[in-house]
C-alpha positions in Angstrom: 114.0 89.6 89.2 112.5 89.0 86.2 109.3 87.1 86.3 107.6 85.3 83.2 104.6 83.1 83.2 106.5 79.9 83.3 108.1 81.4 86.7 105.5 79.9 88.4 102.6 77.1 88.3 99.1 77.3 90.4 97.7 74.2 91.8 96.4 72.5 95.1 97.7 72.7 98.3 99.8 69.3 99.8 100.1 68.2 103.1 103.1 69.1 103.5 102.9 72.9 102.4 101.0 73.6 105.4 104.0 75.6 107.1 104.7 77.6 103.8 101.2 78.3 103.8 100.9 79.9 107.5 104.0 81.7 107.2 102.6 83.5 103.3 99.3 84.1 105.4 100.7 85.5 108.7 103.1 87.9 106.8 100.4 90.0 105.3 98.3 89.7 108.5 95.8 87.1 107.3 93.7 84.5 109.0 95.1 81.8 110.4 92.4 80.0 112.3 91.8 76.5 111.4 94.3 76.3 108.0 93.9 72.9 106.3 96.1 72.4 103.6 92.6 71.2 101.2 91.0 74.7 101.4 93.9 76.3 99.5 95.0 77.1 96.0 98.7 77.6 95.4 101.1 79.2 93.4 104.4 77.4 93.2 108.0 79.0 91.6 110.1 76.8 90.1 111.9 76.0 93.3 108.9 74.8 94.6 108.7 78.1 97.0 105.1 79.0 97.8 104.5 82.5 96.6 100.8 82.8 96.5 97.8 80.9 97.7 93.9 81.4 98.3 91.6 80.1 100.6 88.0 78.7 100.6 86.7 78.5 103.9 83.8 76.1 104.3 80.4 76.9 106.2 77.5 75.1 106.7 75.7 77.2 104.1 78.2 79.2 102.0 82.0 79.0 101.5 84.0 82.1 102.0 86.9 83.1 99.7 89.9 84.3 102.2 93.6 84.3 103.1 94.6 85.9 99.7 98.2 86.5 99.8 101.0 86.8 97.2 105.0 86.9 98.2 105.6 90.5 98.3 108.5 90.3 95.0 105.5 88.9 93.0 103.0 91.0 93.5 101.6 92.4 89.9 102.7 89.2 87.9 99.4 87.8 87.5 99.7 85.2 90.8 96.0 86.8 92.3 94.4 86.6 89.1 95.6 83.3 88.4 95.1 81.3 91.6 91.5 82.8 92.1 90.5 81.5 88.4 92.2 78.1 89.4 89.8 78.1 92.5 86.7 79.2 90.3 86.9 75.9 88.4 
């Protein structure tokens, strides 16, 4: 596969990518405790796919950054980098 930066497009998470979402976590072992679909940044391929996401977990003092996961064929394309910055802003 050949992957150039208009491959893919980072924004929020919908309500309805909640199940892409759990099953990007779960198969690199993340957490899945308490997943709402407004704590995540995604990354979306042009089919709409979820291939990346990141998490920010509220507390009542702090947030944590978690559930960092990128599809395993995309790893190294910039996906990490990219939906972290997104998150950052």
């Amino acid at each position: 596969m050949t992957i150039t930066p208009r491959s893919w497009q980072v924004g929020p998470a919908q309500t309805d990518d909640i199940q892409q979402i759990e099953n990007l976590v779960s198969s690199v072992g993340g957490d899945l405790e308490r997943i709402q679909f407004d704590q995540f940044i995604v990354a979306r391929d042009n089919n709409q796919q979820i291939i990346g996401c990141v998490r920010l977990k509220p507390y009542a003092d702090f947030c944590e950054l978690a559930s960092l996961a990128v599809a395993k064929v995309w790893r190294a394309s910039g996906i990490g980098r990219a939906i972290i910055t997104q998150l950052l802003k």
